[in-house]
Biotite code that builds the C-alpha atoms (Angstrom):
import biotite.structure as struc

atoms = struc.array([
    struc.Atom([-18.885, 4.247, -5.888], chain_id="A", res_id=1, res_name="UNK", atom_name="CA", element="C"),
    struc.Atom([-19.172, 4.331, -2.337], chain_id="A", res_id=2, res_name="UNK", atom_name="CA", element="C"),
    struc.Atom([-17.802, 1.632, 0.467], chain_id="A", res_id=3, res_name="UNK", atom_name="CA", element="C"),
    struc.Atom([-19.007, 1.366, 4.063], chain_id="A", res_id=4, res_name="UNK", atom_name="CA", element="C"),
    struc.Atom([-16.102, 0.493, 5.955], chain_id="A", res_id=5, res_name="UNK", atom_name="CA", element="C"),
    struc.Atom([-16.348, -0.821, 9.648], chain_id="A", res_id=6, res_name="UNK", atom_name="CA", element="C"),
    struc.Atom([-13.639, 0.830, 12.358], chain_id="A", res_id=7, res_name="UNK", atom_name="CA", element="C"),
    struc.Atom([-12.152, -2.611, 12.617], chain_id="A", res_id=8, res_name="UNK", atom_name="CA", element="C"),
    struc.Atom([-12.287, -2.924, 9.174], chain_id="A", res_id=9, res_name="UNK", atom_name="CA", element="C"),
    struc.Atom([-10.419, -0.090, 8.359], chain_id="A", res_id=10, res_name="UNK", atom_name="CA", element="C"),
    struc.Atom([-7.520, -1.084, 10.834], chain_id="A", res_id=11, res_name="UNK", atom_name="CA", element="C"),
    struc.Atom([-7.266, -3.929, 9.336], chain_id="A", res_id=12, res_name="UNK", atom_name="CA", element="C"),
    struc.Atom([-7.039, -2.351, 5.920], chain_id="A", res_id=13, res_name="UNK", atom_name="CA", element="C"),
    struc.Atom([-4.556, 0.051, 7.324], chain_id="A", res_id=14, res_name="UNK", atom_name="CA", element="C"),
    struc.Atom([-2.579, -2.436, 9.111], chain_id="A", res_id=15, res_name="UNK", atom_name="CA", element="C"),
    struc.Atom([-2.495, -4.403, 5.534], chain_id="A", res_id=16, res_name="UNK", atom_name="CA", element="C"),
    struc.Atom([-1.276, -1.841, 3.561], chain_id="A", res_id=17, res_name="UNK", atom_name="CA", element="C"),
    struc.Atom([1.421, -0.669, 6.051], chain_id="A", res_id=18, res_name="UNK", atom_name="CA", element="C"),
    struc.Atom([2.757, -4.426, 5.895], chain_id="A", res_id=19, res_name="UNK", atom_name="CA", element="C"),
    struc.Atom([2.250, -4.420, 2.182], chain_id="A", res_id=20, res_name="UNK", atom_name="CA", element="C"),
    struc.Atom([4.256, -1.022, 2.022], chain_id="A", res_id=21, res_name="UNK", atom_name="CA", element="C"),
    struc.Atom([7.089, -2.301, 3.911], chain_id="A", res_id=22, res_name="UNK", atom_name="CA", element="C"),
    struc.Atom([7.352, -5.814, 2.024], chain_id="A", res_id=23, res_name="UNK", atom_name="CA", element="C"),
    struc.Atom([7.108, -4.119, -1.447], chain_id="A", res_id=24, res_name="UNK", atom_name="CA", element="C"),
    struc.Atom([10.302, -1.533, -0.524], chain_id="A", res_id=25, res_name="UNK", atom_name="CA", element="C"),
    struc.Atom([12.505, -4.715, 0.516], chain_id="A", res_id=26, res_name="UNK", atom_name="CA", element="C"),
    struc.Atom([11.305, -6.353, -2.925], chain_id="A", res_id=27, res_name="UNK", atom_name="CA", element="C"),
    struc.Atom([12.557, -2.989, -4.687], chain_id="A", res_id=28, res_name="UNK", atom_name="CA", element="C"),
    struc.Atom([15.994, -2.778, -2.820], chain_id="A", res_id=29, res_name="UNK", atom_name="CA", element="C"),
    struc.Atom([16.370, -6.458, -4.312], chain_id="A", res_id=30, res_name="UNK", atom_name="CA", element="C"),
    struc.Atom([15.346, -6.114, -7.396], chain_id="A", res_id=31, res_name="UNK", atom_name="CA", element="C"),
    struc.Atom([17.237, -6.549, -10.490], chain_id="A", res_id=32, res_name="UNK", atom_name="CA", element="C"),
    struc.Atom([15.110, -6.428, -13.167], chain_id="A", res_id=33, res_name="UNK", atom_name="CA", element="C"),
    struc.Atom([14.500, -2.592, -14.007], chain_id="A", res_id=34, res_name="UNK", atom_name="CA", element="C"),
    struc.Atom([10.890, -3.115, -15.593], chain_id="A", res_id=35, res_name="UNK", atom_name="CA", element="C"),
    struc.Atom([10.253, -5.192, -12.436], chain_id="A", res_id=36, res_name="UNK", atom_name="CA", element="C"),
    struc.Atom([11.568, -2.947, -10.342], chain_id="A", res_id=37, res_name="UNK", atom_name="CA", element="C"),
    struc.Atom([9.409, 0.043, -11.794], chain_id="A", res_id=38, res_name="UNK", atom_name="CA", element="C"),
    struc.Atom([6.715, -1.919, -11.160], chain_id="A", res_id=39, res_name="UNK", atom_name="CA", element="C"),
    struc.Atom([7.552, -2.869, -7.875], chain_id="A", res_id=40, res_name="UNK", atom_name="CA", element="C"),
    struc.Atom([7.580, 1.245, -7.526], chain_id="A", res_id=41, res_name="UNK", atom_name="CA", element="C"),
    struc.Atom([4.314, 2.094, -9.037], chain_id="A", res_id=42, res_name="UNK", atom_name="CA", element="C"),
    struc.Atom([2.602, -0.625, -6.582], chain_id="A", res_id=43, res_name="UNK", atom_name="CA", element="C"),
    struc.Atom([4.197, 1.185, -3.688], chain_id="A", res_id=44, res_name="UNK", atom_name="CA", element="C"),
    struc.Atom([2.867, 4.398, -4.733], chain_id="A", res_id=45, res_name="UNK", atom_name="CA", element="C"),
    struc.Atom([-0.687, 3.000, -5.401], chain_id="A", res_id=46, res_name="UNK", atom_name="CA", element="C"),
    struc.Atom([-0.809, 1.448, -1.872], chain_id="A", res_id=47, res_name="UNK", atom_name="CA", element="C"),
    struc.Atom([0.718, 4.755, -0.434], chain_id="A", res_id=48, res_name="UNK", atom_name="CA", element="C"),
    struc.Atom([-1.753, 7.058, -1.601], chain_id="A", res_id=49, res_name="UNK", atom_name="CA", element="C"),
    struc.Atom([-4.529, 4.594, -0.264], chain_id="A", res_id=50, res_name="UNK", atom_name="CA", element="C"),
    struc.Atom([-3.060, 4.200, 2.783], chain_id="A", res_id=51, res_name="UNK", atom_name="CA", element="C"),
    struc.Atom([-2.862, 8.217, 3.042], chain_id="A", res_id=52, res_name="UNK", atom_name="CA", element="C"),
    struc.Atom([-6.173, 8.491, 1.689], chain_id="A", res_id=53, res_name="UNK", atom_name="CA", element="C"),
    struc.Atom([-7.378, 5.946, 4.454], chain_id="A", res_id=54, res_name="UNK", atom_name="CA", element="C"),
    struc.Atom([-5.992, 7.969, 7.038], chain_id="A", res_id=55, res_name="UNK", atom_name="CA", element="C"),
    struc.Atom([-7.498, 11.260, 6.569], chain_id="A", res_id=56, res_name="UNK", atom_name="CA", element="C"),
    struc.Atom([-10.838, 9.295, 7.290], chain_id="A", res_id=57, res_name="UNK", atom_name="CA", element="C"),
    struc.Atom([-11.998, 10.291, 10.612], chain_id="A", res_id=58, res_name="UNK", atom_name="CA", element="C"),
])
């Protein structure tokens, strides 16, 4: 599958992610729940790769 992505699209996308990043590591310093929490984790490390994977696009 392939995606054409817009330069302003793909700052957005970057921009989203970074905030998504940020917001999902305060939700797993708070959480309590430790199936929740590992969740919380995997998400992070989904959206981390992406965002990595977004910027090695040139």
């Amino acid at each position: 599958m392939q995606l054409e992505i817009k330069p302003e699209e793909m700052e957005l996308l970057k921009l989203l992610l970074e905030k998504d990043i940020g917001e999902t590591r305060v939700e797993v310093h708070h959480a309590r729940n430790i199936e929740y929490k590992a969740h919380l984790q995997e998400r992070e490390r989904i959206a981390q790769a992406l965002n990595d994977r977004i910027k090695a696009v040139k």
